[in-house]
C-alpha positions in Angstrom: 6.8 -1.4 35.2 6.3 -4.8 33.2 7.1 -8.3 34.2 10.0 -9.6 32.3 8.7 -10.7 28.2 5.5 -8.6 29.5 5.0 -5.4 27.4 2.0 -3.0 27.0 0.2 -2.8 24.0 -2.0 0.3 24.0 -1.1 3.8 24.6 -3.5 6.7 25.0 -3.7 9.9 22.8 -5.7 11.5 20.0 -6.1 12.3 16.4 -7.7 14.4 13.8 -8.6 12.6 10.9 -9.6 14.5 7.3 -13.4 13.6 6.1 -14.1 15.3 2.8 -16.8 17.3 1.7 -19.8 14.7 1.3 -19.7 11.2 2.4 -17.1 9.3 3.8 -16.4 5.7 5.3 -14.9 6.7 9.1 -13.9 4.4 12.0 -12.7 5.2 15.6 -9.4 4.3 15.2 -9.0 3.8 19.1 -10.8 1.9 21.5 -12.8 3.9 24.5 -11.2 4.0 27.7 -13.9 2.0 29.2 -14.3 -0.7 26.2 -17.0 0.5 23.4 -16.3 3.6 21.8 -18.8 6.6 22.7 -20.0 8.6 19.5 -19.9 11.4 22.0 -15.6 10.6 21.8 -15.9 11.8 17.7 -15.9 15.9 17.5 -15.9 17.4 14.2 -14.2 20.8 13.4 -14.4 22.7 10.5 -11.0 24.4 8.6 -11.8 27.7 8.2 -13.8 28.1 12.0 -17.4 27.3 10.1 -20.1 26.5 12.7 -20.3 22.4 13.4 -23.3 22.9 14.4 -26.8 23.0 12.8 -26.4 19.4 10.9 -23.7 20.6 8.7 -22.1 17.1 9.8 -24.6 13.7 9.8 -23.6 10.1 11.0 -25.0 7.3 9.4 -24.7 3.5 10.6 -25.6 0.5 8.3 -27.0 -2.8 8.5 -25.2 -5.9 7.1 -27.1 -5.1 3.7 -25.4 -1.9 3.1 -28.6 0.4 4.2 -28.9 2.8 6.8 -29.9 1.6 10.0 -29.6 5.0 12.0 -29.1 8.7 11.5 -27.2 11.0 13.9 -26.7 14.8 13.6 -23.9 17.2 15.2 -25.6 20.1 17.0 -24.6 23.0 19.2 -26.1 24.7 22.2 -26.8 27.6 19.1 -29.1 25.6 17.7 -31.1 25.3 21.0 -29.8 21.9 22.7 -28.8 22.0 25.8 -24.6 20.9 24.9 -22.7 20.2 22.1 -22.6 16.8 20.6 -24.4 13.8 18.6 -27.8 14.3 18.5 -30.3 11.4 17.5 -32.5 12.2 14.3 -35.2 13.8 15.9 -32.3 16.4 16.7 -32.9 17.0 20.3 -32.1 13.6 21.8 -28.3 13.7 23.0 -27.3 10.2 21.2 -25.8 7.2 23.5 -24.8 5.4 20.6 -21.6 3.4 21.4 -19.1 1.4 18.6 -17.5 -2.0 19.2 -13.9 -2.1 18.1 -13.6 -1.9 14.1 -17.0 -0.7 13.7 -17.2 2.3 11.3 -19.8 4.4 9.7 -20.5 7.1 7.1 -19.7 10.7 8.2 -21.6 13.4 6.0 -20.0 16.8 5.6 -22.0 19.6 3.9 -19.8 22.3 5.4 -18.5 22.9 2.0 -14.8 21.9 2.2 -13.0 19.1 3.8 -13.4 19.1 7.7 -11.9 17.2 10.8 -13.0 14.4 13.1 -11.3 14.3 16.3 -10.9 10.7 18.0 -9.3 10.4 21.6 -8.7 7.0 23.6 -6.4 4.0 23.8 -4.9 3.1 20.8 -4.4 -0.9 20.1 -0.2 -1.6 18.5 -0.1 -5.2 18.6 -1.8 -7.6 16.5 -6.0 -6.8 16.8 -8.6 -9.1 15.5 -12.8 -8.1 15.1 -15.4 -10.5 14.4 -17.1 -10.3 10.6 -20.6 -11.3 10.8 -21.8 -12.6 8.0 -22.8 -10.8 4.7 -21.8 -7.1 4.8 -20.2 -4.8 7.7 -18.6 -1.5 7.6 -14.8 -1.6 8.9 -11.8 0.7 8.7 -8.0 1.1 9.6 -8.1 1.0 13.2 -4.5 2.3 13.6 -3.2 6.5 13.8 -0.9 5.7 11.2 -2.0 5.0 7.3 -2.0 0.2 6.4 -1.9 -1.7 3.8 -4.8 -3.7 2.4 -2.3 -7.0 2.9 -1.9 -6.2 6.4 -5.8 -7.3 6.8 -6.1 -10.9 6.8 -9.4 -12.7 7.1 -9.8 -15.4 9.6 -12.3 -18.2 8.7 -13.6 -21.3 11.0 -11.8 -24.8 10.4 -13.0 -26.6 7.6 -13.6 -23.4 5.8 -11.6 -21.4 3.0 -10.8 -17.6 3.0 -10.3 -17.5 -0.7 -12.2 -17.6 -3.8 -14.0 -14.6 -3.3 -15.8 -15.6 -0.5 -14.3 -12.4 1.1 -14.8 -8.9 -0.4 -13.8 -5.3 0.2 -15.4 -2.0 -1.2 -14.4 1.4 -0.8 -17.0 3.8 -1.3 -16.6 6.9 -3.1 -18.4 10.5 -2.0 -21.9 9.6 -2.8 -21.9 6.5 -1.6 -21.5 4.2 -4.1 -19.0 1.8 -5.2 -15.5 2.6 -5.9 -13.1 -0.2 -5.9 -13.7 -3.8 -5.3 -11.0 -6.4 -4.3 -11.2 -9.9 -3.1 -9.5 -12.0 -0.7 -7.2 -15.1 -3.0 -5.4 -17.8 -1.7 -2.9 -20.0 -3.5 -5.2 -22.5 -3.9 -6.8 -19.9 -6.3 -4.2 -20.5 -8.7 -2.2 -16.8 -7.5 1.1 -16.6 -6.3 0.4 -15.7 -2.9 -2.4 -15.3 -0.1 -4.0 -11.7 0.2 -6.3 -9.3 -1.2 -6.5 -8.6 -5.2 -7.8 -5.8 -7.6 -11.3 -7.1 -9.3 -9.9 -8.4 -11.9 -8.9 -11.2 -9.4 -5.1 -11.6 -10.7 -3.0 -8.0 -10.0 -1.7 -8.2 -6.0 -3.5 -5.3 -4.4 -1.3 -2.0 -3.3 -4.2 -0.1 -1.7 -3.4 2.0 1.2 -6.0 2.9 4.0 -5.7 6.1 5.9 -5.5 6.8 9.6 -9.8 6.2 10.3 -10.4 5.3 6.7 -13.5 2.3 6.0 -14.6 -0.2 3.6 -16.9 -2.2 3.5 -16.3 -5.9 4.4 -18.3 -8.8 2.5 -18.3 -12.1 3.8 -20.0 -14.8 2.3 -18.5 -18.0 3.9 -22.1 -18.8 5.5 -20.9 -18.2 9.2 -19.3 -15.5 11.2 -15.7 -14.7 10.7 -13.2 -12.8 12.0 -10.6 -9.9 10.3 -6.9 -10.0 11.3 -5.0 -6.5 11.9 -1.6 -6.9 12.0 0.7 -5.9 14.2 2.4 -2.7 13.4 
């Protein structure tokens, strides 16, 4: 029961999310229960009942310059540990790594085909906002359901503008290099409205983000920012 003009704006449930053979940007697209996200929360299956196990599946998280910062594997208690679950890279430390909110990372499937991630938690409807720390970060589409590149809106300090390019977004393809590349324009740019745009820096961007699906974020006002999600 809500107070009158009160209403909630998280429910609680789960979702498989596709990651395809090779490398792929991921995010938890909920929040833990508790605040920060366990890795332990993020179970991969496999199509065709393939073993998970063995470090068919590898997590990767980045630093702000693109590089990887640390390694995780997925092992089973076949392969001698004592549960299932994220392992560090030594393989037989059980991981504690927890994600803030709109943190992602690279997920790296050699199983053969395209497998599943499983993500269970609270999932954030209203309008969510994550900090960008200067230079790069990985982020994703926090939501179950598939957004829009416009529904990402960059938030800068006062005195400083969002367009001109001083915001960029990447999506990666499977080996880990560049794809796309689209940048953050303001009318002020000469465009006919605020949002993202292809690299050519004129054509309104279409691009749709799956349920769990990241990019990388650049941002190169010279402070911390922070990135918009809105409502759905």
């Amino acid at each position: 029961m809500f107070a009158d003009g009160v209403s909630s704006q998280e429910i609680v449930g789960y979702q498989t999310s596709k990651t395809r053979e090779a490398y792929s940007l991921q995010t938890a697209s909920f929040e833990g229960m508790t605040g920060e996200y366990s890795i332990q929360q993020i179970i991969p299956s496999t199509q065709n009942g393939s073993a998970t196990g063995g470090g068919v599946f590898d997590m990767q998280t980045l630093n702000e310059f693109g590089g990887v910062e640390d390694v995780y594997y997925y092992m089973t208690e076949e392969d001698g540990v004592d549960k299932d679950g994220w392992y560090n890279e030594d393989g037989q430390t059980f991981a504690t790594k927890s994600f803030k909110k709109g943190e992602a990372f690279m997920i790296g499937n050699s199983t053969g085909a395209t497998a599943g991630l499983t993500y269970a938690g609270k999932v954030a409807l209203g309008e969510i906002v994550v900090k960008l720390p200067e230079s790069y970060s990985i982020k994703g589409n926090l939501r179950p359901v598939s957004i829009s590149i416009q529904d990402l809106v960059p938030i800068v300090p006062a005195g400083t503008e969002a367009g001109g390019g001083v915001f960029d977004m990447q999506t990666l393809n499977e080996f880990g290099g560049v794809e796309d590349v689209y940048y953050y324009m303001t009318e002020e740019d000469g465009v006919d409205k605020d949002g993202w745009y292809n690299e050519d820096g004129q054509t309104f961007a279409t691009k749709d983000f799956n349920p769990a699906e990241g990019f990388m974020l650049g941002n190169s006002t010279g402070a911390s920012a922070q990135l918009k999600y809105l409502a759905k």
